[in-house]
C-alpha positions as CSV (number, residue, x, y, z in Angstrom):
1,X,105.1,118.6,110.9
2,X,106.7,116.7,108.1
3,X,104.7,113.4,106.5
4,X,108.0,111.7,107.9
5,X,107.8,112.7,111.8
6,X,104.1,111.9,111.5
7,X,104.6,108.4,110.3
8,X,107.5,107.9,113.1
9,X,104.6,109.5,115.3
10,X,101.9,107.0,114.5
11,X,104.0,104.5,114.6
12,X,105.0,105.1,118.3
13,X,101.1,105.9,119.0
14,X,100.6,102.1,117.3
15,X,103.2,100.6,119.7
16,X,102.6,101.9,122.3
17,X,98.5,100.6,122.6
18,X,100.0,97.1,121.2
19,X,102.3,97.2,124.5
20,X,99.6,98.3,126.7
21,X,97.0,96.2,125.3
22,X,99.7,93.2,126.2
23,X,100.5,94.4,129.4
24,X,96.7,94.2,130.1
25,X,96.3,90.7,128.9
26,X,99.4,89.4,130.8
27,X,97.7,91.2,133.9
28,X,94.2,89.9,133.7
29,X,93.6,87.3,136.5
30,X,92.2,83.6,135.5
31,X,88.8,82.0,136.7
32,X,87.6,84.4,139.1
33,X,91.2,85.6,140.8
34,X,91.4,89.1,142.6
35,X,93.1,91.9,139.9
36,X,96.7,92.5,140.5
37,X,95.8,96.1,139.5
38,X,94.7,98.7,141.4
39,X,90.8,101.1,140.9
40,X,93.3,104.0,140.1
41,X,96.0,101.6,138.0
42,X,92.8,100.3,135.5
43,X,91.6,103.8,135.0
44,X,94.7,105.6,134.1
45,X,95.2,102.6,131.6
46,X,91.8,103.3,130.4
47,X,92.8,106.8,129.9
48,X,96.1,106.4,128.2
49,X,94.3,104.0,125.7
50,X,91.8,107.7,125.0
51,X,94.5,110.0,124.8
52,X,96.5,107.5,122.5
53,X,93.4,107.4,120.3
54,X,92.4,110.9,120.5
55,X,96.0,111.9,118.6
56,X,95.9,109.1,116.2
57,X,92.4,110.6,115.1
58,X,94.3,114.0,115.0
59,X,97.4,113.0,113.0
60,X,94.8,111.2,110.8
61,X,93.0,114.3,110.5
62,X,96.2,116.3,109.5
63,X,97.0,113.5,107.1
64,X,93.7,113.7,105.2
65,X,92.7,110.3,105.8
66,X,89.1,109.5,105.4
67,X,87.4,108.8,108.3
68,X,84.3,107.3,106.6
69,X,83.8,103.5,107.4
70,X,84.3,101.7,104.0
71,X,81.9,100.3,101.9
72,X,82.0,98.0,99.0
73,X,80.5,99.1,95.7
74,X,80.2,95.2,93.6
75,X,79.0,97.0,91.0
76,X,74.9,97.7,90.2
77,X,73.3,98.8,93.5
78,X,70.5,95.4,94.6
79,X,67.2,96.4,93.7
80,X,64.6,95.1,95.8
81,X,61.3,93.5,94.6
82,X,58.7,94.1,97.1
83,X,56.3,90.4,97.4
84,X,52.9,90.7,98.8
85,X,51.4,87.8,100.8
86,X,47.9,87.0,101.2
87,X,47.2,84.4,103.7
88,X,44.5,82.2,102.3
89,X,41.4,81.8,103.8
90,X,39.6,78.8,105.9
91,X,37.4,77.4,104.1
């Protein structure tokens, strides 16, 4: 696969869990009313959301993309000074 078809890919992949996600706010009952949804409905939902997550992490694999959670390096790393206490005693 080209960098082009997966862009177009990941950008239906993004759309499509946007859409669902709304779908699944619009559904959600207020204050304590019965779901419209059925058992079955709510888990394949839950399951689309995986398998839509499951290829994003693959195309983002293919891609190279890091998959490490970012950090930010503000220059010297803190050094810590280490303060000992020592309660006084009664006198």
């Amino acid at each position: 696969m080209s960098t082009e078809e997966l862009s177009k890919e990941q950008q239906i992949l993004r759309l499509m869990r946007k859409t669902l996600g709304s779908v699944v706010r619009d559904a959600t009952p207020l204050g304590g009313r019965p779901n419209p949804l059925k058992d079955s409905t709510i888990q394949e939902i839950k399951d689309c959301f995986a398998l839509i997550s499951e290829r994003e992490k693959e195309l983002a694999a293919q891609l190279g993309f890091d998959q490490a959670k970012p950090y930010y390096n503000d220059g010297e790393p803190q050094v810590s000074n280490v303060i000992n206490f020592v309660k006084p005693t009664k006198e």
